[in-house]
NUVEXFI-632976 format. One record per residue (C-alpha): x, y, z; residue in one letter. Coordinates in steps of 0.001 Angstrom, whole numbers, plus 500000, padded with zeros to 6 digits. Last residue first. Example, Ala and Ser with C-alpha at 12.3 -4.5 7.8 and 13.67 -1.06 7.14 Angstrom:
! residues 2
513670498940507140s512300495500507800a
! end
This chain:
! residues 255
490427890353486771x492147893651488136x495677892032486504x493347891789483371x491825895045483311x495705896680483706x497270894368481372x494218895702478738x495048899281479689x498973899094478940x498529897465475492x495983900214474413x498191902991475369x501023900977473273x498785900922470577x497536904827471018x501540905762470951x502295903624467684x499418904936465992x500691908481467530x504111908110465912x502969906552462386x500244909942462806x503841912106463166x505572910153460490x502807910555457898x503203914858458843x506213914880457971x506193913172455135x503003914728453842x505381918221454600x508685916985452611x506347915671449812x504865919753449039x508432920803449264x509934918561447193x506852918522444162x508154916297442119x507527916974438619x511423915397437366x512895917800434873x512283917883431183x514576917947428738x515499920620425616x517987921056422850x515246919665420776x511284920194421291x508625918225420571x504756919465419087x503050916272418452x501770916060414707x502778912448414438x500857910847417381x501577907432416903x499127905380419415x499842903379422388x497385901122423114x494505901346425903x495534902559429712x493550900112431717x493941897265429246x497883898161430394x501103899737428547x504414899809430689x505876903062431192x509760903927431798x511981905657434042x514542902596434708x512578900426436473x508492900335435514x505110902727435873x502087900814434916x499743903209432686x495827903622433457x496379907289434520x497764908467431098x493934907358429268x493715907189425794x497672906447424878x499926908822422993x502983908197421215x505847910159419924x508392909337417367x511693910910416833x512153911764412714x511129914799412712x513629916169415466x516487913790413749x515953915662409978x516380919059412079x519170917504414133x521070916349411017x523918915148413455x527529916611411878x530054913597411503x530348914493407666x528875912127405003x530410912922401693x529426915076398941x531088914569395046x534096916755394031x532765919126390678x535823919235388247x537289922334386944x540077921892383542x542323923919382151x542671926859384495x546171928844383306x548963928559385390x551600928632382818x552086924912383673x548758924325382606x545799924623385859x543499921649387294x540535923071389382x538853921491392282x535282922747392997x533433921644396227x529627921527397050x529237921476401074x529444918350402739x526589916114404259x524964916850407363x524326913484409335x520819911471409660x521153909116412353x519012905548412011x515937905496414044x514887901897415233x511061901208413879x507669901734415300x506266903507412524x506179906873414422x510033906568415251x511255903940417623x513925904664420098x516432902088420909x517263900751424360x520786900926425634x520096902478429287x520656906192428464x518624905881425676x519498904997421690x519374906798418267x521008904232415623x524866904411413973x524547902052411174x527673899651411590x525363897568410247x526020894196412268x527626895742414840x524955898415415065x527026902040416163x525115904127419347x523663907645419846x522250908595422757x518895910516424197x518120912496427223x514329912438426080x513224910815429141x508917910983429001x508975907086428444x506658904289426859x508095900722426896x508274898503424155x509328894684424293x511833893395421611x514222891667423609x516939894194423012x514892896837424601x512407899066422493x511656902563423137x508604904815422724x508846908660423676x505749910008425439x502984912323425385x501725914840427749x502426918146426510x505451919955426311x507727917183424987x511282917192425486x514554916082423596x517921916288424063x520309914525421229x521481917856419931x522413919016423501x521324923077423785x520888921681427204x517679923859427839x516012922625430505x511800922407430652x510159922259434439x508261919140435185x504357918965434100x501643917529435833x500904913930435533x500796912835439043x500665908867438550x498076907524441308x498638904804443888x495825902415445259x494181901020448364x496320901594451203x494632900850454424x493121902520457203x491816902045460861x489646899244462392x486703901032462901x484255900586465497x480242901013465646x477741901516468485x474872903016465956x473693899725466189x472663899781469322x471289896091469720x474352894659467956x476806896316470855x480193896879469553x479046897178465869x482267896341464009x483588898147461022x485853897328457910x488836899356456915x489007903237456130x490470903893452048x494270905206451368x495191907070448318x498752907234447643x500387909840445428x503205908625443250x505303910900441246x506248911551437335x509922911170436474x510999913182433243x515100913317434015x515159912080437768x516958914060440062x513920914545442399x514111910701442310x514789909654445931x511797912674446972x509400910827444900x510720907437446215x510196908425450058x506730909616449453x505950906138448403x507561904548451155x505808907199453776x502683905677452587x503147901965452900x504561903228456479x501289905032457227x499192901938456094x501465899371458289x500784901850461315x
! end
């Protein structure tokens, strides 16, 4: 019963973050428990003690790709990840490319952020500063009082508030680590690097697409069934215990 509960938790949180911008889901895998011989001299006479929980796997299919047409949007078709940095300085891997941008106090630089504050790195592992459009070429022209042009003078380009999103695109980093299914999964739809996983490596020639995020990979319909069907066997655990219960009072009022 503990097992089927551990296991209808981690269906639970799939189906909590359908919603989830990049989310991968849990699968549980559960393992039999120890068993008894009943009668040592047949020892084909054995007894289980049901099941236990013995790991969780990361599902790394794909989610479904949105266009936003959102300059600050990204996805990435394959499976690598964005790196970001908290304020702390610790990195965390992430598939959310629903990016922000956000002014430096100290700067005033405006720097590419996450929903939750944290900076993106590029492939060198440093904070991405926003590249905007500058202006087009301007004449101004100085005329007599006859009207005639006298003298034309090139303006110098200025900054606009357009995002360079082409320069941005190239500029986002994306990592890749040896082995996806060795990763921790963390709070706020990130990915914490283990000895299981190796180090995250820059993976420059990454294809990544702008305008474009990726949808949670839970499978709804396929975790509404396992639910289902985890509450029916928590139902019949409970049923067989109570069964069990009831029999033993019985032998021991006959005692």
């Amino acid at each position: 019963m503990i097992a089927q509960q551990q296991g209808l938790n981690v269906y639970a949180n799939n189906i909590a973050n359908v919603n989830t911008i990049g989310y991968k889901p849990l699968r549980p895998s559960f393992a039999e428990c120890i068993y008894t011989l009943q009668h040592p001299p047949r020892e084909e006479w054995q007894t289980g003690h049901g099941q236990y929980l013995s790991k969780t796997d990361l599902m790394w299919g794909q989610g479904g790709l949105v266009l936003s047409d959102q300059p600050l949007d990204f996805a990435l078709p394959n499976e690598d990840f964005f790196m970001t940095m908290d304020r702390y300085g610790n990195t965390y891997l992430t598939r959310d490319g629903r990016f922000n941008i956000s002014q430096m106090v100290d700067t005033e630089e405006w720097v590419l952020v996450n929903g939750f504050g944290d900076f993106v790195l590029d492939n060198e592992g440093n904070r991405i500063v926003i590249p905007f459009l500058m202006s087009e070429p301007r004449k101004e022209m100085s005329r007599d009082a006859e009207g005639n042009i006298i003298e034309i003078r090139l303006l110098p380009e200025f900054e606009t508030t357009d995002i360079d999103v082409n320069a941005l695109r190239d500029m986002v980093g994306v990592y890749s680590v040896p082995n996806n299914w060795g990763l921790d999964q963390a709070e706020n739809n990130r990915f914490i690097v283990t000895e299981r996983s190796g180090e995250a490596v820059a993976n420059p020639t990454a294809e990544k697409l702008a305008g474009v995020y990726e949808q949670s990979a839970v499978d709804l319909a396929g975790d509404m069934v396992r639910i289902i069907e985890t509450q029916r066997s928590y139902q019949f655990n409970a049923k067989l215990v109570q069964v069990s219960d009831e029999i033993m009072k019985t032998v021991n009022n006959l005692r």
